[in-house]
C-alpha positions, 0 to 999 in steps of 0.5 A: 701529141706530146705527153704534156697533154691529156692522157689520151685522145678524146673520140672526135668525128674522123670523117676525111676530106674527098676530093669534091668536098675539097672542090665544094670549100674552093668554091666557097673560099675560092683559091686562096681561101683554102690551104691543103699543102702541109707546109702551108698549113702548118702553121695553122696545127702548130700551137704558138708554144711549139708544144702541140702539133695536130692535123687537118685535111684543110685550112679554109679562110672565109672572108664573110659571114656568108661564107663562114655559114656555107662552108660550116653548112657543108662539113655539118651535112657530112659529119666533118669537124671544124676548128675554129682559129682566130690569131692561134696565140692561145696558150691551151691548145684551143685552136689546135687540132688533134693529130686525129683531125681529118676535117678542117680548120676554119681561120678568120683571119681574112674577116678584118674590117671595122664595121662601124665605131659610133663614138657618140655611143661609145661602140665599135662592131668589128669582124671577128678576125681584127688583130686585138691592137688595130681595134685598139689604134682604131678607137684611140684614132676618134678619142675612145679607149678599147680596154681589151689588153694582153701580152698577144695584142699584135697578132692576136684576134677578137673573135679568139678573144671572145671565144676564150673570154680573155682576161689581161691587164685592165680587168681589174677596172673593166672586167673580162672580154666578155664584159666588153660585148654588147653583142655577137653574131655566130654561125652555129654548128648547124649552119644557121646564122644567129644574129645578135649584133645589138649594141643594147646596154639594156636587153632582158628578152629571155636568155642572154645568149652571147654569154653561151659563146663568149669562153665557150672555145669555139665548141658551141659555135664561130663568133663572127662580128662583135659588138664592142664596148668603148670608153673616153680615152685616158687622158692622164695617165701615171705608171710606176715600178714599184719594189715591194715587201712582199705579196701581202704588201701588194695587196695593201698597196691596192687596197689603199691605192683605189681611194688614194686615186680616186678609183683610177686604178687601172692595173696593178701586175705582180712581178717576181724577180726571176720574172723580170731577170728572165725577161731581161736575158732574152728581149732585146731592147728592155731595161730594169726599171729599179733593182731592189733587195727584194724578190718581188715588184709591182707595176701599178697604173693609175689613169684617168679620161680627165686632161690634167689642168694647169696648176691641178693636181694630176695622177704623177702627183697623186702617186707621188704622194701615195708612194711616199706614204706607202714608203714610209708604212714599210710596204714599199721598198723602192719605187720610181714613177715613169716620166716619158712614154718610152719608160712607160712603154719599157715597164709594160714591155716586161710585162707582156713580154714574159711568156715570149721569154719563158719559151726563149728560155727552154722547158718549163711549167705553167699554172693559171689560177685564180683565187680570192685577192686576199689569199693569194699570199697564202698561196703563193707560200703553200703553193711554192712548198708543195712544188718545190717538195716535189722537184727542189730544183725547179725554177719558180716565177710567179706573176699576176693580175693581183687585183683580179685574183688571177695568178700564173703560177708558173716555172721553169725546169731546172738548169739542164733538164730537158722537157721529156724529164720535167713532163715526168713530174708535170703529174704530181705538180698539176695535181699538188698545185690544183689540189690546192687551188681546188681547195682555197675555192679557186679556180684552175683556168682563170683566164686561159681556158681549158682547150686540149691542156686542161681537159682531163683536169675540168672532168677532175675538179668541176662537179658531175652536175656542171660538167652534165649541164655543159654536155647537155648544152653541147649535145643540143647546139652540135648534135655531131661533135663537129665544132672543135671537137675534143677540147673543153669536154670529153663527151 
């Protein structure tokens, strides 16, 4: 494991594969539901940075809940760990096993089909192995709008979503993944199948027991269909690019934009220049939508389920009218609206693409945090000093879901620095960049999880009481540690 990680292995169960426990998984999964040469699974222990390579005896590949159940039923009755994988596109380490691992790694890739999508009542239940963006083709296809949206959407799945508890660029209007659930099915580490695929906006019988899952990792259980939330599809959608004072600037703009809407706001994504420079030097295709005399920009969309009318007023008129008062008050510098689709498509296309581009461009550093909205101007100021205090070279590019107070802090190495060198500062950056976030009353995982990267600074920040209610509810559901062992706590 690379010294980015956590100062040492966790004790995870290290039961090995015999040849007839190997025998028993293909006569669940059959053939070519199970991988066991190592150019095959590598893949699947590689995490999507290329930062964390782990093992596993075997990748096995279910294709039902059925399955999933034996197949966990069979490693509980012999001790054998289990990491559940969905798209593997997390950023944590979450679903990469540890160089120790001698058990499996479960994929749900083969479980993809849509179950139901009752547009009448606004819900759609899905596998958990779907790719986030063909739920999302599958819900516009009858008129509604899935809101889950990220940077990963083409490859990533929504059980992975749901076990992370994903965030990106709608929370602001429609909240975190697990906002969106109306209800799960998930096979626990003993084997035992909890059904509750309800798709009941009201259900207070007791404790709401999807929310264990949901952010949990994959450590409690493997969520295996979903009931989701869907709403009527945008109809009238405006986007601009706008080129702002200052962060403190863009927290005003949103303050102000939500009544100038009419509560439309749909994203408001903080971008740094050197963000943007660095997605234009490695993503082929993307073009700067307005170069400004400032260091930072906002990517603001408003959007609305009502079709704009002949001679009505619209979102485009809306924002045209927000942003010249914006203009005029000093806030915003510059701003173009998008006119077609295309340019729409470009501006997000920078969005997204940035993590894609900060491993185009070589080591780096990343933080994913969150504080109140209104103090993330002062963190951003406090938070740069501290980590430039430290390694005046490096190279920062902040950016965020403002509107969520979900930042990611994050930097490249100085010019030439390889990643050996940089992780021996990552120590003293982590602890100046927590310390900090810890203290604002922040959180240091706003979206991202904990998996493998952040284990050892959760035992750091979270309080003794927390982290024994997280133990206890572990030990209760995964007696043996068999169910993604090693990632969110240390036991």
């Amino acid at each position: 494991m690379p010294a980015a990680g956590p100062s040492s292995e966790p004790i995870i169960p290290t039961v090995p594969l015999t040849a007839q426990m190997r025998d028993s998984l293909r006569a669940i999964v059959g053939a070519k539901g199970l991988i066991e040469d190592e150019h095959g699974k590598q893949p699947f222990v590689t995490d999507w940075r290329g930062l964390l390579v782990g093992r596993a005896g075997a990748v096995v590949r279910p294709g039902s809940t059925e399955e999933v159940a034996q197949v966990v039923r069979l490693c509980h009755d012999h001790g054998i760990a289990i990491v559940p994988q969905g798209g593997n596109t997390g950023l944590m380490g979450g679903a990469t096993p540890w160089p120790a691992h001698t058990g499996i790694v479960l994929s749900l890739g083969r479980m993809n089909r849509v179950l139901e999508l009752d547009p009448t009542g606004y819900t759609m239940t899905v596998e958990a192995g779907c790719v986030l963006q063909t739920l999302q083709e599958t819900a516009s296809r009858h008129d509604r709008f899935l809101p889950l949206s990220l940077g990963a959407q083409g490859s990533c799945m929504i059980g992975g979503n749901l076990s992370t508890n994903a965030g990106g660029v709608q929370v602001l209007r429609y909240g975190n993944a697990r906002h969106l659930v109306l209800g799960l099915e998930v096979v626990l580490p003993s084997g035992e199948v909890w059904d509750g695929l309800r798709a009941l906006k009201k259900d207070n019988t007791g404790y709401d027991l999807k929310h264990l899952f949901m952010g949990a990792e994959g450590t409690l259980g493997i969520i295996t269909k979903a009931v989701l939330k869907l709403w009527p599809a945008p109809k009238d959608v405006c986007t601009a690019w706008l080129a702002i004072r200052d962060p403190r600037a863009a927290l005003e703009i949103l303050s102000e934009a939500h009544s100038a809407s009419e509560d439309n706001v749909g994203s408001c994504e903080l971008m740094s220049r050197s963000a943007i420079d660095m997605v234009l030097r490695h993503i082929p295709g993307v073009q700067d939508p307005l170069r400004a005399e400032t260091p930072w920009y906002l990517l603001l969309e408003w959007s609305s389920a009502r079709a704009r009318r002949d001679g009505a007023e619209g979102m485009s008129e809306k924002m045209e009218q927000f942003l010249a008062d914006q203009l005029e008050a000093g806030r915003v510098l510059d701003a173009v609206i998008a006119q077609t689709g295309h340019q729409s498509h470009n501006m997000w296309r920078i969005r997204e693409s940035v993590a894609e581009a900060s491993r185009a461009e070589g080591p780096g550093l990343s933080y994913d945090v969150s504080v109140a909205i209104s103090r993330i101007p002062e963190f951003i100021d406090l938070g740069l000093k501290a980590v430039l205090d430290i390694l005046p070279s490096i190279r920062p590019y902040p950016l965020g879901h403002i509107g969520d107070g979900n930042l990611h802090f994050s930097f490249m190495a100085p010019v030439g620095m390889d990643q050996q060198t940089l992780t021996q500062y990552k120590a003293a950056i982590t602890r100046a960049v927590n310390d900090l976030v810890t203290s604002m009353d922040g959180s240091i995982s706003a979206e991202h999880g904990i998996g493998i990267d952040k284990l050892d600074e959760l035992s750091h920040y979270r309080s003794k009481t927390e982290l024994d209610i997280m133990r206890t509810i572990k030990r209760a559901l995964d007696p043996q540690n068999i169910m993604n062992p090693g990632k969110v706590l240390r036991l």
